[in-house]
PAMARSE-987969 format. One record per residue: residue number from 0; x, z, y of N, C-alpha, C in turn; residue in three letters. Coordinates in steps of 0.001 Angstrom, whole numbers. Atoms other than C-alpha are relative to their C-alpha. Layout:
N
   pos       n_u       n_w       n_v      ca_u      ca_w      ca_v       c_u       c_w       c_v   code
   NUM         X         Z         Y         X         Z         Y         X         Z         Y    ALA
...
END
This chain:
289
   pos       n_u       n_w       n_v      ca_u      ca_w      ca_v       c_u       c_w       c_v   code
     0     -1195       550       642    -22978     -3740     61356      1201       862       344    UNK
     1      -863     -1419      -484    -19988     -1750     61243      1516     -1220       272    UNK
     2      -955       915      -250    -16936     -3946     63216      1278       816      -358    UNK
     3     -1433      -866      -657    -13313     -2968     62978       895     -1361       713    UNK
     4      -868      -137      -930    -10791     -3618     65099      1949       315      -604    UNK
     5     -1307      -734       320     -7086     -3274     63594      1180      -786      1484    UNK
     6     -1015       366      -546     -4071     -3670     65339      1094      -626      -799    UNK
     7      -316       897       355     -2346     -6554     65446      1263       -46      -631    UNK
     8     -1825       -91       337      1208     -7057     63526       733     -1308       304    UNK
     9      -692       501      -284      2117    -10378     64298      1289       450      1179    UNK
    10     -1290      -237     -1672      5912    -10349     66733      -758      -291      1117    UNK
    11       292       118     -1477      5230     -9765     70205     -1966      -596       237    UNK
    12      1451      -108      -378      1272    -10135     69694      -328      1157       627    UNK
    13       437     -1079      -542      -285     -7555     71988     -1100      -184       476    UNK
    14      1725       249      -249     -3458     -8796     72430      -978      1285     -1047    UNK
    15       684      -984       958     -6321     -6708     70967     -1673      -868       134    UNK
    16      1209       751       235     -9675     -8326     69528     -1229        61       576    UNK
    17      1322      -592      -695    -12103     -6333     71284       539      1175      1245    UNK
    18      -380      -950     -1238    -12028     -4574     75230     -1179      1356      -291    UNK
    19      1240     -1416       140    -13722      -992     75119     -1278      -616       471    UNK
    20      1569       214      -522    -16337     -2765     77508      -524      -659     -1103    UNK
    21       857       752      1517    -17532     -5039     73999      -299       558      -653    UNK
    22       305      -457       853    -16901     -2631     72192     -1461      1159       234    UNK
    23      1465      -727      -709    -19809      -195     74541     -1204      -651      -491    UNK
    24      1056       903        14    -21697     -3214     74426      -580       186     -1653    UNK
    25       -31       154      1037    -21672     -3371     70697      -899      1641      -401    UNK
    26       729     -1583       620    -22416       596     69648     -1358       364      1104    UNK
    27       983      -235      -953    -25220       966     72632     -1286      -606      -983    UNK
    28      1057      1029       563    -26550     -2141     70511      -418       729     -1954    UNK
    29      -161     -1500      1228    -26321       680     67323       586      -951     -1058    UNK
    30      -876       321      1691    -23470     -1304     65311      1024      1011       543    UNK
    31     -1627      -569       399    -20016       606     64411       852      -678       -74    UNK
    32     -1205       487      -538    -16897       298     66215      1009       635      -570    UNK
    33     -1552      -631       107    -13763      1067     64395       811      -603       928    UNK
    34      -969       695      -681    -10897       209     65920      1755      1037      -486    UNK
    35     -1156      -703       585     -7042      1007     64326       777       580      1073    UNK
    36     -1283      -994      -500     -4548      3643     66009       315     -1113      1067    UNK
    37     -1217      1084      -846     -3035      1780     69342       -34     -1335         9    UNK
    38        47      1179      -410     -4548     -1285     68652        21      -586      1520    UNK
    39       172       862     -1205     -5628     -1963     72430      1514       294      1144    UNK
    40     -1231      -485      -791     -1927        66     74076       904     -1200       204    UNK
    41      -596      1061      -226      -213     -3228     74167      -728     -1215      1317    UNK
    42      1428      1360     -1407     -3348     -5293     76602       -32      1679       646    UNK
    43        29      -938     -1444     -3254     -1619     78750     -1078       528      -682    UNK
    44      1713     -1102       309     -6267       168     76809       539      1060     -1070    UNK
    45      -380      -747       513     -5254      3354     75299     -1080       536     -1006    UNK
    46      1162      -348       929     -7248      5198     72200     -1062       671       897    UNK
    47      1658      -591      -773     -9418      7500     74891     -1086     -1402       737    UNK
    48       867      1127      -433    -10815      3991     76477      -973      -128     -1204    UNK
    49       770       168      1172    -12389      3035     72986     -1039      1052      -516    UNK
    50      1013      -921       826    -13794      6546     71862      -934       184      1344    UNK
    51      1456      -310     -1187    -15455      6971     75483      -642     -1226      -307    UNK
    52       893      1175        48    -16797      3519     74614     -1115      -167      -758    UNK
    53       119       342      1032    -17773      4308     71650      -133       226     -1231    UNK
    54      -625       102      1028    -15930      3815     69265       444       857     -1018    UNK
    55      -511     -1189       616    -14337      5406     66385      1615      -402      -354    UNK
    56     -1736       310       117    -10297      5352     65857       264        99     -1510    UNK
    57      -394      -163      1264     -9191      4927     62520      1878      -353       -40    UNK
    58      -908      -224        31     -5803      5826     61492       930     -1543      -726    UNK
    59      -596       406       385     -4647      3355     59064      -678     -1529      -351    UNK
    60       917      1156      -394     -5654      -855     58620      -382        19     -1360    UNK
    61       903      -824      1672     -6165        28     54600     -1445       536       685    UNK
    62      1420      -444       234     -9102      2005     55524      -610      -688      1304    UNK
    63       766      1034     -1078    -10016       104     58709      -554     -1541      -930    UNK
    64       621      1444       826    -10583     -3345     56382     -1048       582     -1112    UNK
    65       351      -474       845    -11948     -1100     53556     -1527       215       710    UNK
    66      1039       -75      -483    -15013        56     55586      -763     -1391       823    UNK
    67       425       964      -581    -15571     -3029     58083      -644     -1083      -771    UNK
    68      1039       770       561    -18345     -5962     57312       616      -670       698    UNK
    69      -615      1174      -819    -16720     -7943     60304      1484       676       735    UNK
    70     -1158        77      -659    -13229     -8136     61138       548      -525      1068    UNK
    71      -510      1137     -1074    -12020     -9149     64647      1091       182       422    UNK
    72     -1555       465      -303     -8876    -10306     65530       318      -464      1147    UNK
    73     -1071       720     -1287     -6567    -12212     67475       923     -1310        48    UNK
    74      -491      1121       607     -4556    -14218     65834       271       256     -1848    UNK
    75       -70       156      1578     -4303    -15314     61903       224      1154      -916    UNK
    76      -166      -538       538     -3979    -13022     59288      1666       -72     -1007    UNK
    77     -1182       146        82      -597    -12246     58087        22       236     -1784    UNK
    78       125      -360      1139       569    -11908     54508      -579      1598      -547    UNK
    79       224     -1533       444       325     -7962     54346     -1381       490       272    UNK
    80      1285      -417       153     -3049     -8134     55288     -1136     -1055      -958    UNK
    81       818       615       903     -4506    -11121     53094      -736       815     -1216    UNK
    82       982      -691      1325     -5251     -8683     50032      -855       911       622    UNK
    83      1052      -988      -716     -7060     -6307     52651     -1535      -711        56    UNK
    84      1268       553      -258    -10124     -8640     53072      -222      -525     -1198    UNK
    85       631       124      1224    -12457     -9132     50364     -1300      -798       433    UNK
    86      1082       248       111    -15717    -10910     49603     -1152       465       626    UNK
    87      1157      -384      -352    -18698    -10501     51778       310        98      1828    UNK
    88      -586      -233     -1179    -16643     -9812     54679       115     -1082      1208    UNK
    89      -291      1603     -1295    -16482    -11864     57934      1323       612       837    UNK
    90     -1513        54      -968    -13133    -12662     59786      -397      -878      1028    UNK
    91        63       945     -1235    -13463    -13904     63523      1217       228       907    UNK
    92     -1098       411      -389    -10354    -14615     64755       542     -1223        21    UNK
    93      -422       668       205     -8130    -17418     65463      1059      -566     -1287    UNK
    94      -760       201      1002     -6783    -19386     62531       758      -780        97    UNK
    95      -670      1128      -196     -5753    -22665     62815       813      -353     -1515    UNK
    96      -481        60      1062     -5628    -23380     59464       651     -1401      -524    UNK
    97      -931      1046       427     -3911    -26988     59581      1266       447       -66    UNK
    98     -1158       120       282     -1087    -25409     59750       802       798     -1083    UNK
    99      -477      -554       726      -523    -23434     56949     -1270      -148     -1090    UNK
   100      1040       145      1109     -2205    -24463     53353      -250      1381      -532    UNK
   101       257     -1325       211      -962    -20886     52157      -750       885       300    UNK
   102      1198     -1061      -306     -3648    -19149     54371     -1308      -667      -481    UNK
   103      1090       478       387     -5771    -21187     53637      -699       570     -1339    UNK
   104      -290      -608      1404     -5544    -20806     50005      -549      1669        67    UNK
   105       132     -1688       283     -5387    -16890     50376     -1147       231       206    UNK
   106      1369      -966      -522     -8768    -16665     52394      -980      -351     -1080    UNK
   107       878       893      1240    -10470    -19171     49362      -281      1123      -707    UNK
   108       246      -966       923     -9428    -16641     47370      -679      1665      -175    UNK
   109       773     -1261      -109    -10373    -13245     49066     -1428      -125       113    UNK
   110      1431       304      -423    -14117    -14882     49509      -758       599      1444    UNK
   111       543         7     -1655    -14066    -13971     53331      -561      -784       659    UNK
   112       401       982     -1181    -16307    -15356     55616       925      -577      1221    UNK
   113      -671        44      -526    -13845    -16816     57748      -562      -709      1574    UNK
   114       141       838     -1034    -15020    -17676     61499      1561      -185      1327    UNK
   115     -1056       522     -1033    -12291    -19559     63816      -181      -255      1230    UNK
   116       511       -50     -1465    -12695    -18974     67273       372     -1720       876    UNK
   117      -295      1191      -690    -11004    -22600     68189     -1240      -758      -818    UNK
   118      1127      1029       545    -13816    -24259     65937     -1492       411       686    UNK
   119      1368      -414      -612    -16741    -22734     67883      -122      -610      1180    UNK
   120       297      1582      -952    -18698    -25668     70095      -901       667       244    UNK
   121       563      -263      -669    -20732    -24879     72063      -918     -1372      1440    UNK
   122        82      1345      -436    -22298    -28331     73409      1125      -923      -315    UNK
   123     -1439       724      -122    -19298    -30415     74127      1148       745       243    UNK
   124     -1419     -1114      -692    -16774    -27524     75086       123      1052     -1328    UNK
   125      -474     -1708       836    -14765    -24683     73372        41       577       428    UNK
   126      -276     -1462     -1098    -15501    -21815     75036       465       887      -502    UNK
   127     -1252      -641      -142    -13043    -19700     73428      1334      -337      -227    UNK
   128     -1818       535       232     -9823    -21880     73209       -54      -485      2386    UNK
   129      -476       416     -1065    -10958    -22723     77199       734       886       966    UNK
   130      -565     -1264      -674     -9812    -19042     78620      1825      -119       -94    UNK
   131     -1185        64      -127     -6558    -20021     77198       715     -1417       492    UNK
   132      -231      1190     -1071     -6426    -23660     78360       497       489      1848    UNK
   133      -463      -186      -655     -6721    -22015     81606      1179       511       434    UNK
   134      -937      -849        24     -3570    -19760     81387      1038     -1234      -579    UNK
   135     -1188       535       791     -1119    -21917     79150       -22     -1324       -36    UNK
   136       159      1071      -653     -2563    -25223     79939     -1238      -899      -272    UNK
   137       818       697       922     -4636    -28098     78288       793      -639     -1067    UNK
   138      -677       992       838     -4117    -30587     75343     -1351      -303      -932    UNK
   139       699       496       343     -5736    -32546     73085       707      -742     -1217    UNK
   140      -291       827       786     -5039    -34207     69676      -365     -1369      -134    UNK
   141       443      1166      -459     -4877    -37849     69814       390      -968     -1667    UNK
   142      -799       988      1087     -5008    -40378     66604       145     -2058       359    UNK
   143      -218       555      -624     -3505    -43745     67847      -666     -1309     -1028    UNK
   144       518       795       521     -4655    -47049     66795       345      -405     -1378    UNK
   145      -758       381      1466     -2493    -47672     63713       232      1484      -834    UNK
   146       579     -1113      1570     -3434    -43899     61998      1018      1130       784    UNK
   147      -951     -1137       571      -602    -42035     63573      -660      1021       994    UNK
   148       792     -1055      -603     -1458    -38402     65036      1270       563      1210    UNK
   149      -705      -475     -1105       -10    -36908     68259      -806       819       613    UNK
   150       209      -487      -921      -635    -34551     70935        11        36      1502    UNK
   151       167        81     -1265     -1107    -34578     74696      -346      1489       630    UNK
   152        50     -1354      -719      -120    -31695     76922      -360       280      1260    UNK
   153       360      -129     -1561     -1478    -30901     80601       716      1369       233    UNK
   154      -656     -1005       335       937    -28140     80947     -1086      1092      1453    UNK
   155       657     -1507     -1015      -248    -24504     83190       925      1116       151    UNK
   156     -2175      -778      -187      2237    -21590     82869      1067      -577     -1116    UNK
   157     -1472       253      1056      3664    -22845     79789       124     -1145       -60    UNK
   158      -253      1321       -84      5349    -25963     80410       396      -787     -1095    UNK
   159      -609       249      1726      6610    -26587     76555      1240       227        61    UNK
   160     -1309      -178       486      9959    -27012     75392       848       159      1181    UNK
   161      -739       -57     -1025     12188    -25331     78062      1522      -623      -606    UNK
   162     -1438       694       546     15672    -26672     75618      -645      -418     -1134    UNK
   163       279      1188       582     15626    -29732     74472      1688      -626      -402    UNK
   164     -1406       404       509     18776    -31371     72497      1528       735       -12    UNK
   165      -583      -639       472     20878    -28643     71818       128       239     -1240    UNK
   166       -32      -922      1186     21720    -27067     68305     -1038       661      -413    UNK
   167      1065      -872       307     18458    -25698     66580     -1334      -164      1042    UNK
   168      1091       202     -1257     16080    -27095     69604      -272     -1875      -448    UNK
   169       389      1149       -31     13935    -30247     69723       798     -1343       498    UNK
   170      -901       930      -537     15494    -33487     70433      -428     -1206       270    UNK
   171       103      1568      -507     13930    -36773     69796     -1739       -84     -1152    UNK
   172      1459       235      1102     10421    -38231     68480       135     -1269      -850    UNK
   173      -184       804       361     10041    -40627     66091     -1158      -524      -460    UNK
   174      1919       561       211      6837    -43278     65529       708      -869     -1198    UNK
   175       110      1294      1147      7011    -45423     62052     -1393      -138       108    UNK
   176      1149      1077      -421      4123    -47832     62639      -173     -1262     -1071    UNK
   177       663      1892       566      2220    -50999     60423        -4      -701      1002    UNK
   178       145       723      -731      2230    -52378     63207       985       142      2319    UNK
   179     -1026      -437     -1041      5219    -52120     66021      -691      -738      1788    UNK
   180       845       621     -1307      3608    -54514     68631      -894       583       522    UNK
   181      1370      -586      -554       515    -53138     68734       173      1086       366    UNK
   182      -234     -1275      -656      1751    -49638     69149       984       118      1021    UNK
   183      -745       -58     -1432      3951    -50765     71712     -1009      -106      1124    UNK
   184       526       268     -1434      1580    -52107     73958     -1382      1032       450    UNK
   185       905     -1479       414     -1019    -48823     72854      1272      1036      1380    UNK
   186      -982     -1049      -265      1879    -46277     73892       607      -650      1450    UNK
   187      -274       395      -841      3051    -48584     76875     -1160       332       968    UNK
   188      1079      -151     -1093      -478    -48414     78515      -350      1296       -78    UNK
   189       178     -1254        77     -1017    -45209     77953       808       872       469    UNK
   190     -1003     -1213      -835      2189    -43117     79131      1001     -1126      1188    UNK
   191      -859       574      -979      3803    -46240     81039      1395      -266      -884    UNK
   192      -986       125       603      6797    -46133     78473       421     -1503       147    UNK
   193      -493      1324       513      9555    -49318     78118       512       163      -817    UNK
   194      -820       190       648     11520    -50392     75961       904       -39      -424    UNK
   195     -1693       470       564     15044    -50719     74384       261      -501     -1441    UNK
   196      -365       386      1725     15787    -53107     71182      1269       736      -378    UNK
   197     -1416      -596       209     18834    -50836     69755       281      -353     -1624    UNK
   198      -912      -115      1584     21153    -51423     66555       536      1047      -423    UNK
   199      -988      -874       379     21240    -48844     64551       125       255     -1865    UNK
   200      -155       347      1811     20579    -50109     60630      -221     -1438       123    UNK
   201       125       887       512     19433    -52122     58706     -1821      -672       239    UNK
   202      1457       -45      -455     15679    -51933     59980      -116       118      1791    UNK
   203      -254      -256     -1360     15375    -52956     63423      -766      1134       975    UNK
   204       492     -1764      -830     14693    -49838     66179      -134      -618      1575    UNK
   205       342       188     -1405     13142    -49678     69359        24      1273       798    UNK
   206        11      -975      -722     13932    -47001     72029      -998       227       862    UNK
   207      1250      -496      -623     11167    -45200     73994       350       587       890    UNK
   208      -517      -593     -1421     12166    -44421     77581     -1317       198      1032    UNK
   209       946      -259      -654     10286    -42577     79758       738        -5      1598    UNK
   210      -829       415     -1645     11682    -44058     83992      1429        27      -610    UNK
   211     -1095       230       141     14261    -45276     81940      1358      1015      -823    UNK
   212      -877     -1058       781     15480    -42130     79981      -878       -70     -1316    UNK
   213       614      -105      1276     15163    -42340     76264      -570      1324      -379    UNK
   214       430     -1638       206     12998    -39541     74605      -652      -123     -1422    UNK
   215       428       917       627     12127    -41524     71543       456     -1310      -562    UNK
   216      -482      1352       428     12229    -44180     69086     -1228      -634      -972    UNK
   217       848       164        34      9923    -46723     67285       748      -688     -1187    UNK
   218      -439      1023       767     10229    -48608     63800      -845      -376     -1130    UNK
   219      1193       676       818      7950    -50719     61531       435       610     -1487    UNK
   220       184      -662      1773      6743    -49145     58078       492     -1344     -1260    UNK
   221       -29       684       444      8479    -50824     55531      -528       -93     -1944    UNK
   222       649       149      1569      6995    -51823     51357      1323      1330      -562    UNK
   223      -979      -919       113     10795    -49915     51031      -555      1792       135    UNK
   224       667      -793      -518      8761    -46948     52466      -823       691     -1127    UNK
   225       884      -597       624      6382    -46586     49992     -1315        10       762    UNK
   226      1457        -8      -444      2633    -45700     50709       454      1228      1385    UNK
   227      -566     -1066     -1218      3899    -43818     53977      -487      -479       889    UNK
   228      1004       579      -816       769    -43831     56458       945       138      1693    UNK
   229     -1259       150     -1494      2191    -44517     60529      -419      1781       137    UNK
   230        98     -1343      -320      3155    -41183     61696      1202       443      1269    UNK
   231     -1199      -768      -655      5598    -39208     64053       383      1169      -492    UNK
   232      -827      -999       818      8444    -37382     63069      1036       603       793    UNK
   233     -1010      -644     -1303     10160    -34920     65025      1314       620      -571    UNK
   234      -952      -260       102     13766    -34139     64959       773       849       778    UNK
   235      -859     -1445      -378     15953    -30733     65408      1567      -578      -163    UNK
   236     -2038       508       -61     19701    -31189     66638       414      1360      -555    UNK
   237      -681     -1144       707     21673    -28966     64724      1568        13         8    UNK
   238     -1910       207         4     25845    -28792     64583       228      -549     -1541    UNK
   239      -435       908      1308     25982    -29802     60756      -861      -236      -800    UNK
   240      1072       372      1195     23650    -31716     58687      -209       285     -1192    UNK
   241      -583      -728      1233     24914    -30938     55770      -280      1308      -993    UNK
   242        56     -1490       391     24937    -27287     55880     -1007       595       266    UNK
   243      1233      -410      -832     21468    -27113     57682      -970      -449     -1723    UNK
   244      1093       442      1162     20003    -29128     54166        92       665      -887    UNK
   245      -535      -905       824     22285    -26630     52215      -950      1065       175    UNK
   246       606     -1361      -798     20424    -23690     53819     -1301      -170      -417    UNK
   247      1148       270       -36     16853    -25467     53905      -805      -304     -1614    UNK
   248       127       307      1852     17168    -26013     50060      -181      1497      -537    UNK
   249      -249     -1246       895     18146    -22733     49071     -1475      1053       993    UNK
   250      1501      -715      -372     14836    -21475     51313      -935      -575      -294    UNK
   251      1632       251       445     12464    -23500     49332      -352     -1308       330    UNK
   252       438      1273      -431     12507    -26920     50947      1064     -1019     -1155    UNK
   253      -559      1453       760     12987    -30339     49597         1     -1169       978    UNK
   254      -974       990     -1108     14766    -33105     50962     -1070     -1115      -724    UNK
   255       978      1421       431     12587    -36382     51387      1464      -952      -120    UNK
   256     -1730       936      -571     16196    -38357     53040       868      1098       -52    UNK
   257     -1333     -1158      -220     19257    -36513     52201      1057     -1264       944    UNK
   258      -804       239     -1357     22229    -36437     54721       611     -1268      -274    UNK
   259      -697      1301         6     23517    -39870     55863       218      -611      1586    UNK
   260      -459       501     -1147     25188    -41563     58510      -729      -675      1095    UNK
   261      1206      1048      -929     22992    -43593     61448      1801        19      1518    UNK
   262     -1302       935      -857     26465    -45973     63222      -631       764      1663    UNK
   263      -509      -576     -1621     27517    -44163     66769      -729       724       -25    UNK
   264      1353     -1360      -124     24127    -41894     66594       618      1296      -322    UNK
   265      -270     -1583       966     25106    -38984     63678      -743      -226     -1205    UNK
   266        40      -240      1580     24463    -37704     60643     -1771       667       -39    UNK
   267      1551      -875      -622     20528    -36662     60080      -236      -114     -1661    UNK
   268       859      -608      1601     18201    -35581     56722     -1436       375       760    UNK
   269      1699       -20       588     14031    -35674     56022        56      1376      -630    UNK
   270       400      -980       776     13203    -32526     55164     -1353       486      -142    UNK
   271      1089      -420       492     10019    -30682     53486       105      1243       126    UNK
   272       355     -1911       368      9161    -26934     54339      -565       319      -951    UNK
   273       533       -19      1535      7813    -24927     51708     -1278      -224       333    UNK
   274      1504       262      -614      4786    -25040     53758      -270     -1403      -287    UNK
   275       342      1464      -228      4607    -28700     53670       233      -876       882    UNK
   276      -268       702     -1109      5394    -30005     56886      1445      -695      -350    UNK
   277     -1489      1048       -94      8217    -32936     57211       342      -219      1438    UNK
   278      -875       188      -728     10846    -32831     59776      1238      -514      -360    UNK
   279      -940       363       426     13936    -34344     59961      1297       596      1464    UNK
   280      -986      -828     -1031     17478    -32580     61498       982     -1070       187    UNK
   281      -783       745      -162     20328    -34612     62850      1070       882       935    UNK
   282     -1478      -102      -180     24173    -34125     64009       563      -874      1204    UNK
   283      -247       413      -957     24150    -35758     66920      1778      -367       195    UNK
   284     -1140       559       458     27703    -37856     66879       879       107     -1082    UNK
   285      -515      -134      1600     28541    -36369     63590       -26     -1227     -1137    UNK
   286        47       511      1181     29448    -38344     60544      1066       560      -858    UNK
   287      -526      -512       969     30624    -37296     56990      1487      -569       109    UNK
   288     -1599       521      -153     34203    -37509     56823       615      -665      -935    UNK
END
């Protein structure tokens, strides 16, 4: 089989898909190792590591995809390389394709074999998402009793969000629930969380304090709502609501809630990436004048 190897373009990726020692392993075993210009000089492996391995260096990722049967990677494939992979071809790299329909879409269409290194089981374990568990931490997707989806972090070097409630940084979570009781006393036994009944519409709200510091809020799905399954919805503090929906429009998004007041809170907006994802931004003591 003839592998390549390109180098990676995502920002600040410097990983490289394959170490000369795999790649030894690999041509000893009589397949073909490309590997693109400088792919491994970013992880400390320069082009002479690879050709003593091996390997063969190819100049440009055009003719590196053009020859290769299996493509290995690192992380996802970026737009400038989607038309490079064609039919017949296998991609093993990380995808993580919930989060973008657009790749998705693209790989449908190039008829790549696509293998995802986080979907590979191996009994009960992932043995290649656990190398990075060790380093960056654990976690786990969790869907709660009333449908909605969350995450759970065991942090390692990377602890998550170092700024939190500033301008353009994370700020607050939000649970709409069928059922507010029940996901109280779910979410209570589970992280220890209390309570706070707060006024801040017309739909009553419950605050989510973690030893007494809010970090969170909670409020029952209403017929008003529409068919809107329970979910969490995370919210970006920004300096003007307004001009943040102005901005988010003219890049392609659509407003679910346009900007509106929430008494002593601020000013906040539902928005739609073009991707699809819904967030909503808020103004933290702001209101329209």
């Amino acid at each position: 089989m003839i592998i390549g190897v390109p180098k990676e373009i995502k920002e600040q990726e410097n990983r490289v898909g394959l170490l000369p020692y795999t790649a030894q392993l690999l041509t000893r075993r009589g397949h073909t190792v490309l590997v693109q210009r400088d792919a491994g000089l970013g992880s400390g492996y320069p082009n002479e590591d690879y050709l003593q391995a091996g390997a063969k260096i190819v100049e440009k990722a055009e003719n590196l995809f053009g020859q290769a049967e299996m493509i290995v990677k690192v992380k996802e494939p970026l737009k400038a390389e989607w038309g490079l992979l064609r039919k017949g071809q296998i991609l093993f790299t990380y995808l993580h394709l919930a989060a973008s329909k657009e790749l998705t879409e693209a790989l449908v269409r190039s008829g790549v074999t696509g293998v995802a290194y986080e979907t590979i089981q191996v009994g009960n374990k992932l043995p290649l998402l656990e190398p990075m568990s060790e380093i960056a931490g654990r976690m786990s997707v969790v869907q709660d009793p009333q449908g909605a989806i969350f995450a759970v972090w065991q942090a390692g070097e990377h602890k998550g969000a170092s700024v939190t409630g500033v301008p353009n940084s994370f700020c607050w979570g939000e649970l709409s629930t069928s059922d507010t009781t029940a996901a109280l006393g779910f979410y209570s036994s589970l992280f220890g969380w209390t309570t706070k009944p707060t006024d801040i519409g017309e739909n009553p709200y419950t605050e989510l304090l973690n030893n007494g510091v809010p970090i969170g809020g909670m409020m029952q799905l209403t017929e008003q709502m529409g068919d809107v399954p329970p979910h969490w919805l995370i919210y970006f503090a920004v300096a003007n609501c307004d001009a943040t929906v102005e901005k988010a429009t003219a890049l392609g998004s659509s407003i679910k809630v346009p900007p509106q007041d929430i008494p002593t809170v601020g000013r906040f907006a539902v928005v739609q990436d073009p991707q699809g994802a819904v967030f909503a931004v808020i103004a933290i003591g702001a209101t329209q004048a």
